[in-house]
N, C-alpha and C positions, 0 to 999 in steps of 0.2 A: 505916574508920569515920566518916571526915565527909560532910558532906554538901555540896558545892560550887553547888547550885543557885543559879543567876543573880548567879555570879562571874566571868563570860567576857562581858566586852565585845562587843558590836559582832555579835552573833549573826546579825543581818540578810545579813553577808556569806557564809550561807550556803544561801541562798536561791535557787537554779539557774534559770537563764537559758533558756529557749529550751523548744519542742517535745521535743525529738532528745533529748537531755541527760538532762531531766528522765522521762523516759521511759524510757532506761535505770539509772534509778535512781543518776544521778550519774556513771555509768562511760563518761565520754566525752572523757577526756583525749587519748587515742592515736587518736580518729576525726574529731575537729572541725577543720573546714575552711572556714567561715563565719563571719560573722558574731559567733556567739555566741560563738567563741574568746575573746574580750576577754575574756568570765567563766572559762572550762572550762581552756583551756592558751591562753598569751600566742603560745606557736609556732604554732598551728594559722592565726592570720591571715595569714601571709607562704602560706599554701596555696591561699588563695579566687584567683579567675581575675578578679574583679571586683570595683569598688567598692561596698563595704553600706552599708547603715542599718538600723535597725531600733528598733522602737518598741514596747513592752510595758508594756500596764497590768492590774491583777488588783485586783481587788474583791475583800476579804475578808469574816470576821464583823465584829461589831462596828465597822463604819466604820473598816476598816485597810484603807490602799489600797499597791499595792506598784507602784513604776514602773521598768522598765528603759529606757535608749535610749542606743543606742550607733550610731558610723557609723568606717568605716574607709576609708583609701584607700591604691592601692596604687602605690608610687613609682618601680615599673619595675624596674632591678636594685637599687635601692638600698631596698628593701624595701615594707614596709608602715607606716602609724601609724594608730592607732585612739584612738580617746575614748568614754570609757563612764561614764553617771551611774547611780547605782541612789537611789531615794530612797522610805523608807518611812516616810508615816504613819499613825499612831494615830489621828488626828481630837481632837476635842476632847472633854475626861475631865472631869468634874463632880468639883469637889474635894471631900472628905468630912472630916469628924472625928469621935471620939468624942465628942462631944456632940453633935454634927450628922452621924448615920450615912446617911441621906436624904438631903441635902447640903446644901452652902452657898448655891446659887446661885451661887459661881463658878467658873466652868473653865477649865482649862491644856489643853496642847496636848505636843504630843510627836512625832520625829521622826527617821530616822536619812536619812543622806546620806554617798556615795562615789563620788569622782570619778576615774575614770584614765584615766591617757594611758602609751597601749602602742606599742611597735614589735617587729616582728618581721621576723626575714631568713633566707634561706635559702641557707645557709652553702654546700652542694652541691645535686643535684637529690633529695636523699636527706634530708638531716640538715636541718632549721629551731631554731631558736631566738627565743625571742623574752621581752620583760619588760614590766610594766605598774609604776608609781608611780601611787600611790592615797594623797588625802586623804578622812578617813575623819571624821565628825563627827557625835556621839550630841547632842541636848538635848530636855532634860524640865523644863517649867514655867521653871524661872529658873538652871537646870543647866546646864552642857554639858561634852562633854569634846571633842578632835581627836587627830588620831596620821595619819605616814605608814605606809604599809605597798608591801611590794613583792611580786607575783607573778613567780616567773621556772618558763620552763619549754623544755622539749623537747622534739622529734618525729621521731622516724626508721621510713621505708618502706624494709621492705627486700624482697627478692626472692625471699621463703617464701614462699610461697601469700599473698601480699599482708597479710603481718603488719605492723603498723604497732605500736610502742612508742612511749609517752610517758609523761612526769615533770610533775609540774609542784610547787612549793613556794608555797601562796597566803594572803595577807593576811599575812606573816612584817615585824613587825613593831611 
């Protein structure tokens, strides 16, 4: 019987990265090999053959804009590390009151920001591993809140018919 609406922090963090990802409706743990890993599983970047970048911005409704950009490199045996910013704003919101429903003439602003830095290695030719540390920081008008958070995850190709499993545990924190 309650009703929890807009008691979970930091919702922006679930917000999907990429073409690929977003396409299959989020279920991209156990395929991602690029790039976009940084968001989907931290294992999957110790899998790309090559150094990324990438850059993503989205125009929303109401002047919300959403930006991703992440780049990674890869350190030969010694794995991978990647850095990934997500930063979402609101634009700027016309303050209101019950006296003044039309508004004040003044406006605040609002914004969420996530920063992380991943590594990941490939423990066999089979098995990857890999984690991201993320600073995470909400502010509205003259608010703000911060928190780390940690993605950790898994990747194992095995030799079924090219089934590939993976895990991953993200924003835990």
């Amino acid at each position: 019987g309650t009703d929890n609406t807009g008691t979970s922090p930091a919702n922006f963090l679930k917000i999907g990265v990429g073409p690929r990802g977003n396409s299959l409706g989020g279920a991209f743990v156990a395929q991602t090999n690029d790039i976009t890993s940084l968001y989907w599983n931290p294992a999957g970047a110790s899998r790309s053959n090559t150094n990324e970048a990438m850059f993503s911005h989205s125009r929303w409704f109401a002047d919300i804009n959403y930006n991703w950009a992440g780049a990674m490199l890869k350190l030969g045996g010694a794995g991978t590390v990647g850095l990934s910013i997500t930063y979402l704003d609101y634009g700027d919101i016309e303050v209101t009151t019950l006296a003044e429903q039309d508004g004040t003439g003044q406006f605040y602003s609002a914004h969420d920001l996530s920063m992380g830095l991943t590594y990941a290695y490939n423990l066999t030719d089979r098995f990857s591993l890999g984690g991201t540390v993320k600073y995470i920081q909400q502010k509205i008008w003259n608010s703000s809140a911060s928190s780390i958070a940690l993605d950790l995850g898994v990747l194992f190709h095995s030799d079924i018919y090219g089934l590939r499993i993976g895990a991953t545990i993200t924003n835990f924190g």
